[in-house]
Backbone as CSV, one residue per row, in Angstrom:
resi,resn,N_x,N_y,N_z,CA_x,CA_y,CA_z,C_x,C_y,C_z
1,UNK,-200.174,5.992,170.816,-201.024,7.051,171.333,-200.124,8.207,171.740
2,UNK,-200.212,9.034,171.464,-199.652,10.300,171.369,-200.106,11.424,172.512
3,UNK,-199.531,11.700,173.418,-200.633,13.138,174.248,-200.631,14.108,174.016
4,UNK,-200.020,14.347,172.795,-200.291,15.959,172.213,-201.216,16.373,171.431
5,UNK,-201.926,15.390,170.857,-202.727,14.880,169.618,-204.086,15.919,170.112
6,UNK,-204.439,17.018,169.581,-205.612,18.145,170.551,-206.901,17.626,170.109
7,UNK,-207.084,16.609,169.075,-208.371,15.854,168.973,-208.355,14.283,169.888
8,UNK,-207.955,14.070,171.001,-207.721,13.280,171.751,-207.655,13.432,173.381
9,UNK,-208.217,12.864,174.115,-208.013,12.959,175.487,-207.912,11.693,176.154
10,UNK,-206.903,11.957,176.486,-205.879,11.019,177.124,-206.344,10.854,179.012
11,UNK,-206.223,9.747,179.002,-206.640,9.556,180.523,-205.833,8.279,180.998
12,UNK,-205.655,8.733,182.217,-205.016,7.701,183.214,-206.142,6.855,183.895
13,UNK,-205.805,5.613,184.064,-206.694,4.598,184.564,-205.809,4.044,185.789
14,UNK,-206.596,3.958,186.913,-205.541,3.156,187.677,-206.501,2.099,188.084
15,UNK,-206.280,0.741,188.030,-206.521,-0.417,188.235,-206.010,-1.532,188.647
16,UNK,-206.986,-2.103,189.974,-206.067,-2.742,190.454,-206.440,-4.608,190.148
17,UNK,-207.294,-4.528,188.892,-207.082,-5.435,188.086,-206.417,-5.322,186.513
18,UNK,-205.169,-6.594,186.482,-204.596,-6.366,185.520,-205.192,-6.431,184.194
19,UNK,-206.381,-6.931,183.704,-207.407,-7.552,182.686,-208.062,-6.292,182.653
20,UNK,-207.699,-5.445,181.380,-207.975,-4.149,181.073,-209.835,-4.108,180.547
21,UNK,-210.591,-5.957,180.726,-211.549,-5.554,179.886,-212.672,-4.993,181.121
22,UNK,-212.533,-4.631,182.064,-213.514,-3.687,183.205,-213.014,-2.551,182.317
23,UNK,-212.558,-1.870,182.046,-212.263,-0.799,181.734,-212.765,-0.238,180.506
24,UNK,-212.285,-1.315,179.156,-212.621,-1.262,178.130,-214.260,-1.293,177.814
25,UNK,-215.091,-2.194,179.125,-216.435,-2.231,178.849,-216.887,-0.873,179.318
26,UNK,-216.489,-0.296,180.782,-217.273,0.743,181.107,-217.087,2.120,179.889
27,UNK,-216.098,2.562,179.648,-215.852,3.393,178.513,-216.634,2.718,176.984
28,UNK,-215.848,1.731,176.557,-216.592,1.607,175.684,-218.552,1.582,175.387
29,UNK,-219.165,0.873,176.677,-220.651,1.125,177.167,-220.808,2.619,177.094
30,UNK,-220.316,3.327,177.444,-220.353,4.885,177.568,-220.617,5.225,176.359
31,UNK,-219.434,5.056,175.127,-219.197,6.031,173.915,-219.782,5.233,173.158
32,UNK,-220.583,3.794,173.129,-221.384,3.328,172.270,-222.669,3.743,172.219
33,UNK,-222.959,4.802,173.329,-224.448,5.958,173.386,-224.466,6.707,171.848
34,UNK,-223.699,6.721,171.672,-223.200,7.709,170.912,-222.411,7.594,169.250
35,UNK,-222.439,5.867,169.302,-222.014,5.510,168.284,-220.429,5.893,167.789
36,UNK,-219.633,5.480,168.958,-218.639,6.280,168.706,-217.611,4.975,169.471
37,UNK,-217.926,4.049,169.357,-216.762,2.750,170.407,-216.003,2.812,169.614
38,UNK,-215.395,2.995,168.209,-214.631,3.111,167.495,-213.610,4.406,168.261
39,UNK,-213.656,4.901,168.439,-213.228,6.109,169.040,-212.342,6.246,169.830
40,UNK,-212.036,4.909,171.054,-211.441,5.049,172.390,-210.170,3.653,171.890
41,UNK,-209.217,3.839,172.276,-207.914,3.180,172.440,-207.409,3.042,173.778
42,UNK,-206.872,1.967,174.120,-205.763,1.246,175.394,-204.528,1.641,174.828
43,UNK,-204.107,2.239,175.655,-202.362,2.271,174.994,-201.697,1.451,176.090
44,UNK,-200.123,1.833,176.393,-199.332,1.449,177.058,-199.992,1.298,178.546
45,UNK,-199.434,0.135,179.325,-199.120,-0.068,181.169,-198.290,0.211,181.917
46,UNK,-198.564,0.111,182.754,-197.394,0.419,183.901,-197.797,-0.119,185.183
47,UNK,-197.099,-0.792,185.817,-197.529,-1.979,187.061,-196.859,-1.165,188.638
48,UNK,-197.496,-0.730,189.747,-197.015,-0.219,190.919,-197.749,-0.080,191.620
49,UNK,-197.012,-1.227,192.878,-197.769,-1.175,194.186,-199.301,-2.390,193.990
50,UNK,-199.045,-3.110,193.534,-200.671,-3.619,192.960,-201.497,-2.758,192.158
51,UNK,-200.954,-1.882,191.627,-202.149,-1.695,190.520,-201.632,-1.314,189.227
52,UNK,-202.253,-1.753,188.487,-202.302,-1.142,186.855,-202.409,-0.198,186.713
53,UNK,-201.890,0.743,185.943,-201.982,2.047,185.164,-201.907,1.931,183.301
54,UNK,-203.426,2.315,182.932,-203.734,2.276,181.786,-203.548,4.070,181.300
55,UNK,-203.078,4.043,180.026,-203.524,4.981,179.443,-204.563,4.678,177.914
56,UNK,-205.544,5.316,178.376,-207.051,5.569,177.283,-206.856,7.017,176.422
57,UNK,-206.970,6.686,175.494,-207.548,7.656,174.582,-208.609,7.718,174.040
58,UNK,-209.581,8.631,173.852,-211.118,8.647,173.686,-211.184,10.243,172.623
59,UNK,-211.868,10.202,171.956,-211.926,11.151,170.618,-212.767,12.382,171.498
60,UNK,-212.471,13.379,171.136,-212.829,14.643,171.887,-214.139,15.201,171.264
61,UNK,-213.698,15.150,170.112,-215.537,15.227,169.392,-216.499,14.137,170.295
62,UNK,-216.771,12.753,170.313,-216.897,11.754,170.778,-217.746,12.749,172.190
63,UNK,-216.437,12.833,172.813,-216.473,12.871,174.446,-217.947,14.361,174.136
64,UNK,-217.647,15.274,173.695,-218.416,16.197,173.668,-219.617,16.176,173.019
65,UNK,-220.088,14.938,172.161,-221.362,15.091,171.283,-222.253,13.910,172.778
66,UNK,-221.708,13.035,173.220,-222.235,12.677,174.563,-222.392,13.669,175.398
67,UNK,-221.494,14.581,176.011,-222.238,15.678,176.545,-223.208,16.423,176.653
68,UNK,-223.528,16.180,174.836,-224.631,16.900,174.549,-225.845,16.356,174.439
69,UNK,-225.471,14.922,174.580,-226.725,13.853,174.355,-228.014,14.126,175.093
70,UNK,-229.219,14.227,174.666,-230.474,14.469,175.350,-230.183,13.549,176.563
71,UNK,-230.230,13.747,177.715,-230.679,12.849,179.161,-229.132,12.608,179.205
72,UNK,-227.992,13.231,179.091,-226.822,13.053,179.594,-226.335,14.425,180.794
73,UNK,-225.985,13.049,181.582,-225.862,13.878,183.064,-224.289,14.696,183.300
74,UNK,-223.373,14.283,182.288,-222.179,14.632,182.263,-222.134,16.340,182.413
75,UNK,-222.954,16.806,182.160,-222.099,18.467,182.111,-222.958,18.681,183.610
76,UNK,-223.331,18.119,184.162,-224.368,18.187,185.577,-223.262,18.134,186.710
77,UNK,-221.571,17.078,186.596,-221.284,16.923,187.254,-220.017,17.828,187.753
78,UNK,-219.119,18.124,188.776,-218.103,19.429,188.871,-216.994,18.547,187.700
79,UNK,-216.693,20.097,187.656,-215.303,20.029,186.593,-215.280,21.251,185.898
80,UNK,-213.769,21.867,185.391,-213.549,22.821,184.830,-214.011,22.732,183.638
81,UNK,-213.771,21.858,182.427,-214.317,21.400,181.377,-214.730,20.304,180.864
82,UNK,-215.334,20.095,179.768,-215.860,19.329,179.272,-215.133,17.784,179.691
83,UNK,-213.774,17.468,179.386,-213.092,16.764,179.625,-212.980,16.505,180.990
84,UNK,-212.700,16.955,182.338,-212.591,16.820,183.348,-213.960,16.600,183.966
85,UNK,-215.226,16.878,183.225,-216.478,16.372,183.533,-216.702,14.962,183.501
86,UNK,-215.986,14.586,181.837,-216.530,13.434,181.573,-215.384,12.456,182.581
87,UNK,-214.181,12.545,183.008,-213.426,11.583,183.803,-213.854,11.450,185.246
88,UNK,-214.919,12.806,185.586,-215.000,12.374,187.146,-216.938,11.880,187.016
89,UNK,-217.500,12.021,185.797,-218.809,10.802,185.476,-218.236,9.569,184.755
90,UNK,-217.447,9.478,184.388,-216.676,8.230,184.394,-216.103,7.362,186.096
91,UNK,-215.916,8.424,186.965,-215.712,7.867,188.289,-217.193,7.701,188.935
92,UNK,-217.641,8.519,188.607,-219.413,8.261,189.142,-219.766,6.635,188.777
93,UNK,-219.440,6.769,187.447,-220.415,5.071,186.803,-219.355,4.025,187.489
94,UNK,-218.619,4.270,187.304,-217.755,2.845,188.000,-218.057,2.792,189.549
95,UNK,-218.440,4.158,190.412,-218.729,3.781,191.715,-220.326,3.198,191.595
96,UNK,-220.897,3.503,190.363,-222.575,2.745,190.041,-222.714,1.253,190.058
97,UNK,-221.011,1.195,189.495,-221.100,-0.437,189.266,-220.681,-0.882,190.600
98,UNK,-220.268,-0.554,191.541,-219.599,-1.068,192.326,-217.943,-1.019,192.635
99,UNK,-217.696,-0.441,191.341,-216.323,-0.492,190.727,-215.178,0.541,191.226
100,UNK,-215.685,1.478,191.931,-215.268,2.743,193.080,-214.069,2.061,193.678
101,UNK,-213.623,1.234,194.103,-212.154,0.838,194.870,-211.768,0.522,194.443
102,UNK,-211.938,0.200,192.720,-211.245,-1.186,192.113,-210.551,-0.118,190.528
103,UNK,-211.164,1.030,189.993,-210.561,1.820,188.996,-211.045,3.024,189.099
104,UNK,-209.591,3.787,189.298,-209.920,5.145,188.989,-209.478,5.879,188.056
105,UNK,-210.367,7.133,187.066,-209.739,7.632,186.500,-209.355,9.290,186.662
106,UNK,-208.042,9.860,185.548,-208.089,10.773,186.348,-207.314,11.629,184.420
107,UNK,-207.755,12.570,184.390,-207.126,12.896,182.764,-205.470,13.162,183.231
108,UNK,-204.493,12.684,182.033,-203.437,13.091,182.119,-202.897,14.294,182.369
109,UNK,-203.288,14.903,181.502,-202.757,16.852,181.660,-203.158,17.177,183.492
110,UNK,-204.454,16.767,183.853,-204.218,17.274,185.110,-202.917,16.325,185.818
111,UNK,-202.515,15.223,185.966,-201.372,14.747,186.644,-200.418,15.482,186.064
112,UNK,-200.124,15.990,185.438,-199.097,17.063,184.478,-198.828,18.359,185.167
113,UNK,-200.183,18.472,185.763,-199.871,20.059,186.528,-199.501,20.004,187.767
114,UNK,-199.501,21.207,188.375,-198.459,21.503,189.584,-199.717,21.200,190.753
115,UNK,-200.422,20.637,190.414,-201.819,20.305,191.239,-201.631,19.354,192.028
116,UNK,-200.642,18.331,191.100,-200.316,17.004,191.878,-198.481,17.270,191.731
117,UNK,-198.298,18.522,191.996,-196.523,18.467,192.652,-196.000,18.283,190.990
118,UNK,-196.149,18.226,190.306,-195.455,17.445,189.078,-195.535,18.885,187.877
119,UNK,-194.123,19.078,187.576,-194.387,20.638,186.852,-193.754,19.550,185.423
C-alpha cells in the first residue's frame, strides 16, 4: 500500500484489539452499500502502548459514490472534505456499535500535518 497513490485514501486505525477483523467488518459493512468491499485493503501494523495501529486503504471513487448514496449521512457530518467526512462517520458508526473506546480512526495526511506537531 502506497500513500501517494491519489486514487486511494489511506487511514490510520488505532486499535486496541490486535484481531484486525472489528475493523475489517465495520469498513468493509460500510463499502459493501455500495458494492465496492473489493475496494478497501489492511496493510502494515505497528504495536504501542496497548494498541494496534492499522493502516487501511479504501478506493476514493468508492469513498465518494457512498457519499452520494441516496440516505447517506456522510456529507451531513463536520469535515473539510469528502475524505475527512467519511473517517470521522466512520468514528460515528463504531461509537454506534459501541466500539468508541476500542478503534479510532483518523486519515493519514492529516497526522502528516503540522496539526498534530509532525511537519
Amino acid at each position: 500500500m502506497t500513500l501517494s497513490d491519489p486514487e486511494r485514501i489511506v487511514i490510520q486505525v488505532a486499535s486496541v484489539d490486535a484481531d484486525p477483523k472489528v475493523i475489517e467488518g465495520l469498513v468493509l459493512d460500510t463499502l459493501n452499500m455500495v458494492h465496492a468491499g473489493e475496494s478497501m485493503a489492511i496493510g502494515e501494523t505497528d504495536s504501542a502502548l496497548g494498541w494496534t495501529f492499522y493502516r487501511v486503504s479504501a478506493s476514493r471513487a468508492a469513498v465518494r459514490h457512498l457519499a452520494s448514496f441516496p440516505g447517506s449521512d456522510i456529507m451531513k457530518v463536520r469535515g473539510d472534505s469528502v475524505e475527512q467526512r467519511f473517517v470521522n462517520w466512520l468514528n460515528r458508526q463504531a461509537k454506534k456499535k459501541g466500539l468508541g473506546d476500542r478503534i479510532h480512526f483518523t486519515l493519514v495526511s492529516d497526522l502528516r500535518s503540522s496539526r498534530y506537531g509532525l511537519f
